[in-house]
C-alpha positions in Angstrom: 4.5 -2.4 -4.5 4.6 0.3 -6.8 6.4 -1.8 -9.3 2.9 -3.5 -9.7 2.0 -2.0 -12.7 5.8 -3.0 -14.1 4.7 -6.3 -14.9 1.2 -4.6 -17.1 3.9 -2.9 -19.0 6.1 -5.6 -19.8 3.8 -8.3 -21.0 1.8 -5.5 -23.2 5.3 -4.3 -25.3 7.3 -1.5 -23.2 6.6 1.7 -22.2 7.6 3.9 -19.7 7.2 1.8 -16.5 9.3 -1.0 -18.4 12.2 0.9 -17.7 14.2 -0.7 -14.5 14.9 3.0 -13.8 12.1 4.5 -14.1 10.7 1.4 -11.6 13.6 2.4 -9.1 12.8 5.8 -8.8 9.1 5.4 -8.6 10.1 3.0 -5.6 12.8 5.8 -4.1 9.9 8.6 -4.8 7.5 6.5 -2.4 10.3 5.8 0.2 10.6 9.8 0.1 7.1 10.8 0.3 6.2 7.8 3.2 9.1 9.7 5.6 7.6 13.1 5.0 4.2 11.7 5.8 5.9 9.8 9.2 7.5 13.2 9.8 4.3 15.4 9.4 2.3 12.4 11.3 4.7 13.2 14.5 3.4 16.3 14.8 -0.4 14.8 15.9 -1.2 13.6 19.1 -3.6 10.7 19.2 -5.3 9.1 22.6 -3.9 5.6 23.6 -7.4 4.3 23.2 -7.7 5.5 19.7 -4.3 3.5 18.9 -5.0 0.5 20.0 -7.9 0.6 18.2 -6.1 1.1 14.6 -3.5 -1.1 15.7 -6.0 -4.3 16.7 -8.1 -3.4 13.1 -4.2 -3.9 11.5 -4.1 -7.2 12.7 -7.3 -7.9 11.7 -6.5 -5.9 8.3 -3.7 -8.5 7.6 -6.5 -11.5 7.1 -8.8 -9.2 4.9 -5.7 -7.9 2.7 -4.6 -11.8 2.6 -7.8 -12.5 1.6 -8.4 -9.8 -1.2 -4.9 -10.6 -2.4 -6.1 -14.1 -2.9 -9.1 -12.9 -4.9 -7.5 -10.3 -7.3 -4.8 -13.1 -8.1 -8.0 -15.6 -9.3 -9.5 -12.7 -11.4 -6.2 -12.3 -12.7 -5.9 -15.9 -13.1 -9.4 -16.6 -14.7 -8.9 -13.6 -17.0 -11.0 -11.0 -15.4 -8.6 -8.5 -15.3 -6.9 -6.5 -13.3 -9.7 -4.6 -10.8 -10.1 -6.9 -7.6 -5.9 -6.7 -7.6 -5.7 -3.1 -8.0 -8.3 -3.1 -5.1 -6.5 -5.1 -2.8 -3.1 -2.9 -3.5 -4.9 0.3 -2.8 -6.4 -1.0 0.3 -3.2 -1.8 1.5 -1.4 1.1 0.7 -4.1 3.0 2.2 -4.3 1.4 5.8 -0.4 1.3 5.4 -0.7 5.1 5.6 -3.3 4.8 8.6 -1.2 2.9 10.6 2.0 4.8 9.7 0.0 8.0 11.2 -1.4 6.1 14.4 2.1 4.5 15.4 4.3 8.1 14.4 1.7 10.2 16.0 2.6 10.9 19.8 0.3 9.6 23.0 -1.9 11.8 24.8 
């Protein structure tokens, strides 16, 4: 996901994110900083209730993400730029951290 804006680069001439390398550490950076957050997250406890709750409004999530994907693609598409895409990645990557915390965090 972080070789999103990769594409941006590309198609307007170069620049740093262009770079295959640069693109592949980004990516290993992320890998890096998700465990450290799943390592930190272990650390919480969190009631059962409260889990199931993040987990069901995951599920529910993956419909709305689907659904904003599909959006910032037309805008995209239609030549509206690039906001309702870059809205639907940082949604994800957001609730991707909330559910990382919820299933790494132990069970009272």
């Amino acid at each position: 996901m972080l070789a999103f804006g990769s594409e941006a680069a590309q198609s307007a001439g170069g620049g740093i994110f262009s770079n295959p390398l640069i693109t592949l550490l980004m990516v290993l950076l992320a890998i890096f900083v998700f465990l450290k957050f799943c390592g930190w997250a272990k650390s919480f406890t969190l009631s059962g209730g409260f889990k199931k709750t993040v987990f069901i409004l995951t599920a529910v999530g993956l419909v709305g993400f689907n659904v904003l994907y599909s959006m910032g693609n037309s805008a995209i598409t239609a030549g509206h730029g690039w906001g309702t895409a870059t809205i639907a990645l940082l949604a994800a990557l957001i609730w991707a951290f909330v559910f990382a915390f919820a299933l790494m965090a132990e069970t009272k």
